[in-house]
C-alpha distance (Angstrom), angle and dihedral (degrees) to the residues before:
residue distance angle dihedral
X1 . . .
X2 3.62 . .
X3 3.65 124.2 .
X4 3.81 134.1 -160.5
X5 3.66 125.9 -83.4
X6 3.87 121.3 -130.7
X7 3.53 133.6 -160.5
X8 3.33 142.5 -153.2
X9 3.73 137.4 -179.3
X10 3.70 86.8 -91.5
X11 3.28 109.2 15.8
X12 3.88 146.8 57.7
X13 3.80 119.7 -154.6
X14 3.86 117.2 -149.1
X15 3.90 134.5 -167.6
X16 3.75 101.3 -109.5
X17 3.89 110.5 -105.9
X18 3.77 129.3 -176.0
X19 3.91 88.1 -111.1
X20 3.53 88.5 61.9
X21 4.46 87.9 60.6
X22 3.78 98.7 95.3
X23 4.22 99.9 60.6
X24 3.79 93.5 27.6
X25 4.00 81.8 58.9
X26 3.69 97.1 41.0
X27 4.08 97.8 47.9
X28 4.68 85.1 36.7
X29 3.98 92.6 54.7
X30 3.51 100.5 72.9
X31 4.06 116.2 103.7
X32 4.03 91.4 -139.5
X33 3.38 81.4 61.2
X34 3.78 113.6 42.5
X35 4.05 96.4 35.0
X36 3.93 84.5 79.4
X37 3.54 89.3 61.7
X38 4.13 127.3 84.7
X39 4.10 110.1 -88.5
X40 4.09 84.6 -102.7
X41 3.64 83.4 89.6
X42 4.09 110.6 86.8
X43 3.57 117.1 -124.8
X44 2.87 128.8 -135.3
X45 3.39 87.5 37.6
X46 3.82 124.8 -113.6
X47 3.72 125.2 -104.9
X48 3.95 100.9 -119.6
X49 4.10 88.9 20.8
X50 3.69 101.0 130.3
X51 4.51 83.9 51.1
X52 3.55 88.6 55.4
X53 3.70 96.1 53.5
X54 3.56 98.2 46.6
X55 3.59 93.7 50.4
X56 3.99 100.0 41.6
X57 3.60 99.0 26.4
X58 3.69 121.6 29.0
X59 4.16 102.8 19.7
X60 3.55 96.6 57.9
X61 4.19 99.1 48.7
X62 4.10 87.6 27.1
X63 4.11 105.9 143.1
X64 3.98 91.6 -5.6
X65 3.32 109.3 75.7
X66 3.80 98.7 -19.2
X67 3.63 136.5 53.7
X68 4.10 116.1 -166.9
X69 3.50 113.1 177.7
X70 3.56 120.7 -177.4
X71 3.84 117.2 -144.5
X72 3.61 121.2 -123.2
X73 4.02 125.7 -179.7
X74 4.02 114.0 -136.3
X75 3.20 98.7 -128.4
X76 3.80 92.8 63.0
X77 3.83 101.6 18.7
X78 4.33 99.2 -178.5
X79 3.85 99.0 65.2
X80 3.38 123.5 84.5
X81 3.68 113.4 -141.4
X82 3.38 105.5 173.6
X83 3.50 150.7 -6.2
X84 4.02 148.4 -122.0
X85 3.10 134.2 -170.5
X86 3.90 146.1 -168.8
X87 3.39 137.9 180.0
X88 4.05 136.1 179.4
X89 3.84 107.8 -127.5
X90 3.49 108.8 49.6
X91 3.16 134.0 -134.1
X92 3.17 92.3 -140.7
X93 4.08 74.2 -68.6
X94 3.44 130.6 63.9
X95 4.00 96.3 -160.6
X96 3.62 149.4 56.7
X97 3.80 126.3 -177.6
X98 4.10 141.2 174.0
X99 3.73 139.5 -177.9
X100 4.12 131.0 -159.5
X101 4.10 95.3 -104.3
X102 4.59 84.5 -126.8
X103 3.95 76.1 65.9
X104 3.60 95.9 54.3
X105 3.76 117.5 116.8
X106 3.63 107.0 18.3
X107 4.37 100.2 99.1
X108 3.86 90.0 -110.2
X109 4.19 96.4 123.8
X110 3.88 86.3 44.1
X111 4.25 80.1 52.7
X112 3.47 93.7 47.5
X113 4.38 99.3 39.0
X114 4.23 83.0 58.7
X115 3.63 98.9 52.6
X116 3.74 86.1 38.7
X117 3.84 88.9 47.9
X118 3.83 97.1 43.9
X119 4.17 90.3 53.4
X120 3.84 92.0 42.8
X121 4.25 85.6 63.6
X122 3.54 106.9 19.7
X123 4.27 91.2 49.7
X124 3.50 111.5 9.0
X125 3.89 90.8 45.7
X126 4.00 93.3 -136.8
X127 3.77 110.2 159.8
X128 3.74 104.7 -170.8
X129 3.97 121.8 31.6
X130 3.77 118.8 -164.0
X131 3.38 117.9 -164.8
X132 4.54 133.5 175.2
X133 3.60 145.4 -152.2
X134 3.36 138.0 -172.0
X135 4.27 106.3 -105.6
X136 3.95 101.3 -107.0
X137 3.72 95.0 37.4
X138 3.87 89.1 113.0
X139 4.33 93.4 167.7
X140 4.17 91.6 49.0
X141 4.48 88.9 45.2
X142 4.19 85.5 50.5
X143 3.83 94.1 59.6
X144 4.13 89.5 45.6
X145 4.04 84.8 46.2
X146 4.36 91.2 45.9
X147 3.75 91.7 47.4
X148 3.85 93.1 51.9
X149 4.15 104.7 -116.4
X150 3.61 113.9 145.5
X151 3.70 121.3 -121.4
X152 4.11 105.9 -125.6
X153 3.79 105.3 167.5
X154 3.98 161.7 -34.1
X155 3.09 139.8 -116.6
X156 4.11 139.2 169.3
X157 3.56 121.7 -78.8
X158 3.64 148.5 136.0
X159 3.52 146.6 -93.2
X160 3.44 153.2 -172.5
X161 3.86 100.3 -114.6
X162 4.86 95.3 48.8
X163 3.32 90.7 -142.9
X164 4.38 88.2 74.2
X165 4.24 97.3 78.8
X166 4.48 92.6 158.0
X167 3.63 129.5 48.3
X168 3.79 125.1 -161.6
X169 4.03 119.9 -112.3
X170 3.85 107.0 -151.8
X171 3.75 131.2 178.0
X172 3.64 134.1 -158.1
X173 3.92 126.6 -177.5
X174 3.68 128.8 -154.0
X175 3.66 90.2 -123.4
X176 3.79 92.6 49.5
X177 3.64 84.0 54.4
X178 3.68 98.8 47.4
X179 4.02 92.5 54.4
X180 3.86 89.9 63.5
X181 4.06 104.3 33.0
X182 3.87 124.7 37.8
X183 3.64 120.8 -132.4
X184 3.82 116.8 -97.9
X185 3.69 94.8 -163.4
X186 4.01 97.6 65.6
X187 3.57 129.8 39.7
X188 3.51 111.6 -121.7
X189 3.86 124.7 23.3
X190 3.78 94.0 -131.8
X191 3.71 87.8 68.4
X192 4.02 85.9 71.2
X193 3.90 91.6 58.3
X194 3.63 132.1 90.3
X195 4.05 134.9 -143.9
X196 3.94 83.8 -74.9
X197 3.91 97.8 45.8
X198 4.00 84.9 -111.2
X199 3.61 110.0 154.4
X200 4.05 120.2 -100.6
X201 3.69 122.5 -135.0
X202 3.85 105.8 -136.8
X203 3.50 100.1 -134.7
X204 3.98 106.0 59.4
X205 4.11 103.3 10.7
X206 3.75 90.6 -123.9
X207 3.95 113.9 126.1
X208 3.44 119.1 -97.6
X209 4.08 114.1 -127.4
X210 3.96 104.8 110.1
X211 3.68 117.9 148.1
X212 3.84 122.2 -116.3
């Protein structure tokens, strides 16, 4: 199924397709990149990897229960150059991301997490996000910190690089969200509050102050 594409200043966000394989594997298959991720990920990486995923992992939940968007810069609009995803039941989290490492540095994940963000509770009517990082991985823990999620715990788990032992639980709510950015797909941000100026999740109208 098709999803949405975003945009950013910078940046154009894509439904991953299998035509997209060949520069999503060339910019994955680089160790500074993948030993951030959990030890699920093979390394070295497979010849034919990125094909594989598409087709078992992202094609068959594509716009259901998962959204994979690969991320594409303007200026050169064909090659993928990094990746995010998000999926319904977490596990505990709710999203994955990468970028090239030649794109480190620059803001553009932060760019691409608050589009990402702003879709996941203004369309797909999630009210809590949970994301994770591997303790140490100081660049990935500054985009949860710049987009305002909350760091509530760690716990042990594993990596692809050993030396990674802890990953990072963090949490952001749809009303944390909507305090910092204002809705795009309504007019006026009063419109998302009830009688007691609680905050309104866009996808059901009910106000947005569960506990977690």
């Amino acid at each position: 199924m098709k999803i949405s594409k975003l945009e950013t200043k910078r940046l154009i966000l894509k439904g991953l397709e299998l035509s997209d394989a060949e520069s999503y594997e060339k910019n994955f298959a680089d160790y500074e990149v993948i030993r951030f991720l959990s030890d699920q990920v093979p390394w070295p990486y497979p010849e034919g990897g990125a094909v594989d995923f598409i087709k078992a992992v992202v094609l068959p939940k594509q716009g259901v229960t998962r959204w994979s968007w690969g991320i594409f810069l303007k200026d050169h609009p064909d090659e993928v150059i990094g990746c995010i995803d998000l999926w319904r039941d977490g596990r505990p989290e709710n999203r994955g991301f990468w970028l090239a490492k030649r794109f480190w540095g620059q803001g553009l994940m932060t760019e691409a997490v608050e589009v990402v963000n702003s879709y996941a509770f203004e369309e797909l009517g999630f009210e809590r996000l949970v994301f994770s990082n591997a303790v140490g991985n100081e660049r990935s823990r500054r985009v949860k910190e710049k987009t305002h999620a909350v760091l509530l715990s760690q716990r042990p788990a594993g990596f692809v690089d050993p030396q990674f032992t802890e990953a990072e639980t963090w949490e952001l709510t749809a009303e944390t969200w909507w305090a910092h950015h204002r809705p795009s797909f309504i007019g006026n941000y009063k419109d998302m509050m009830d009688p007691d100026d609680h905050p309104l999740t866009p996808h059901d109208g009910k106000p947005s102050n569960h506990e977690w």
